[in-house]
N, C-alpha and C positions, 0 to 999 in steps of 0.2 A: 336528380339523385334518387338512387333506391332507397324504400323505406321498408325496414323489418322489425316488427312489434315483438317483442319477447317478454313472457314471464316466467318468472323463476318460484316455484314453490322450497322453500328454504326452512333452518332450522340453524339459528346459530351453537347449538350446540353440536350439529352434524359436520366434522372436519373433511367429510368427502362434499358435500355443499360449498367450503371454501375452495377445494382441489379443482373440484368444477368450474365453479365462477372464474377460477386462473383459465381454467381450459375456454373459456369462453371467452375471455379480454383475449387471449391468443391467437383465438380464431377473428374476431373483431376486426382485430390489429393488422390480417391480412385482408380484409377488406374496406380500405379509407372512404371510398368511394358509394359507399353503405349508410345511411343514416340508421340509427339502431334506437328504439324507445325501451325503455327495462321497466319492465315493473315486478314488484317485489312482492309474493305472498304467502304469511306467515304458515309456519305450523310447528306444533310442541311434539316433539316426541317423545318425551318427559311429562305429559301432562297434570299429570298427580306429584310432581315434585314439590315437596313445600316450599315457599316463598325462600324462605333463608338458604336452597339447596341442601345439597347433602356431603358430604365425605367424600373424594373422586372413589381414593381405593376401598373404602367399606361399599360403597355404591355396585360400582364397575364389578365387583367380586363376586356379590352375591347376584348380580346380572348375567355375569358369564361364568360361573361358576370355580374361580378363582381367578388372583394378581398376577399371577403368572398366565395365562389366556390372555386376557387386559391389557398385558406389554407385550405381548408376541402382536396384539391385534394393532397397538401403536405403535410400534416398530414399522409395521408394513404399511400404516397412513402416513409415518413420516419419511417414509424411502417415496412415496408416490406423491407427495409436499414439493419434494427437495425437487422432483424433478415438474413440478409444477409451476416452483419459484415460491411456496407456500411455507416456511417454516413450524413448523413444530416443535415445541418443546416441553414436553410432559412432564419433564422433569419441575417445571414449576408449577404445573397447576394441578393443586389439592382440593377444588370443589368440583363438581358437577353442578349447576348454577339454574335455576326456575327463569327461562327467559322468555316471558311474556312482559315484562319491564322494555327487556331490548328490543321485543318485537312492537310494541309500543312508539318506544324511541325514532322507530320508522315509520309510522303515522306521524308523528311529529315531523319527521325533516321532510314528508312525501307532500306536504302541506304548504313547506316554502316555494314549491316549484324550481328547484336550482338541484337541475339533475348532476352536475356535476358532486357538490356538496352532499346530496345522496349519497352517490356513489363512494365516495369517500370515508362517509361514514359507514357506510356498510363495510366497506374492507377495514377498518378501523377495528368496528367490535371482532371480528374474526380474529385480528393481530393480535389484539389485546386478551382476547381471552387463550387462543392458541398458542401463540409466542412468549405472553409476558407473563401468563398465568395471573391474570386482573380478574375480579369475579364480576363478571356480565351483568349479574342477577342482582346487583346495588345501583339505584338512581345516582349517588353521587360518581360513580365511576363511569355510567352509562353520559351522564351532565357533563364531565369533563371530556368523553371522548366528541362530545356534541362540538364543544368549546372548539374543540381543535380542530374539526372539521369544516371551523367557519360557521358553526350557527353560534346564537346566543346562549351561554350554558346557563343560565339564571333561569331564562325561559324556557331551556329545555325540563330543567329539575321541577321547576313550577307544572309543568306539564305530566311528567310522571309523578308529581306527586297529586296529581288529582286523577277524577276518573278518566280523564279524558283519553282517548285512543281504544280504552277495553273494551266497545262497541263493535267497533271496525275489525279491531283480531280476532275478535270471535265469530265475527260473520264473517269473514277471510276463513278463518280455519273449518267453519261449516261448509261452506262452498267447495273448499278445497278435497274434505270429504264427499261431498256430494257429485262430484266431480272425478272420484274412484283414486284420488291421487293417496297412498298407503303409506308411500317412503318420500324421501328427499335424498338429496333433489330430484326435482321433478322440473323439466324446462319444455315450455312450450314457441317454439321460432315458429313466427307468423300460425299457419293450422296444425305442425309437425309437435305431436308430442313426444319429448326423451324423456327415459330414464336413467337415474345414476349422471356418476363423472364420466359423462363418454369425454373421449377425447377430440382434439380441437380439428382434427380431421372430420370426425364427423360432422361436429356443429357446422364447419366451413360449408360443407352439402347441404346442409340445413339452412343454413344463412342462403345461400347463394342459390338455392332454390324458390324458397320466398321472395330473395329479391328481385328474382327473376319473375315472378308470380306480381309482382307489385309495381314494375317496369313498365307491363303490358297495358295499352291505353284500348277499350274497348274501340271497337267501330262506332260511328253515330251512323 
């Protein structure tokens, strides 16, 4: 079976990074035959946000220059959602949310080795902060979404609430600058880097090139 390595540079606060990751499971999904490795690396695009976050609509307003820009610009992540299979609902989330806790959180589960439960968790924080309007940016919310994912949520809270992980995302997020990556998402299949939520047509080429790249058994 083919294998193709993929990382993801991500931003749980970037709804087109969720949009993506759908477009990717889609493309995935037309390839059974595929083994696929994910790995997962952090980056803030928020990086000055204070711990406790901030206000959505005081935030978003003086970012784009008013509430009304703000919801014309969610309007058009949640038309591009819907048809991703990704829900959106803006209407309940009132923070913008400092998520190095969540990015964290994924040191933590990347540590169990049980990609499934990763994966899990990862779509977990996106629902949760996207759909349910949960603030990301609290260990006890981030602990219970752990819970549910099949890790330990005791160990998870114990984990963010030490230093533990702040190491690892800071040197993830340097590299990731160092590396020229600007925005998120950012997705690398096998050597092919993409930009943005391309759609799962492309990645399927992406996929299917690599795998076909990874097929090939040299001569002896």
């Amino acid at each position: 079976m083919p294998s193709v390595e993929i990382q993801i540079t991500y931003d749980f606060i970037c709804p087109w990074c969720w949009i993506g990751r759908r477009h990717l499971q889609a493309a995935l999904a037309q390839m059974p035959d595929t083994a696929a490795s994910i790995r997962y690396v952090p980056y803030e695009l928020n990086p000055g946000m204070p711990k406790e976050g901030a206000d959505r609509k005081a935030y978003r307003s003086a970012k784009f220059g008013s509430w009304a820009r703000s919801q014309a610009m969610d309007a058009d992540v949640t038309l591009a959602g819907q048809q991703a299979g990704a829900a959106f609902h803006y209407d309940r989330v009132t923070m913008t949310p400092n998520t190095r806790l969540a990015h964290r959180l994924m040191v933590y589960a990347s540590r169990g080795g049980d990609a499934a439960r990763t994966e899990a968790l990862f779509e977990s924080v996106f629902h949760a902060y996207f759909s349910e309007g949960r603030d990301i940016g609290k260990a006890e919310v981030l602990a219970t979404l752990a819970g549910q994912a099949g890790f330990d949520a005791k160990e998870a809270r114990d984990f963010l609430d030490s230093p533990a992980g702040e190491r690892e995302v800071v040197a993830a997020e340097r590299q990731a600058q160092a590396n020229g990556v600007r925005s998120v998402p950012t997705l690398r299949i096998g050597n092919t880097p993409i930009s943005g939520a391309q759609p799962s047509s492309t990645l399927i080429q992406a996929l299917r090139q690599t795998a076909a790249q990874s097929a090939v058994v040299p001569a002896v």
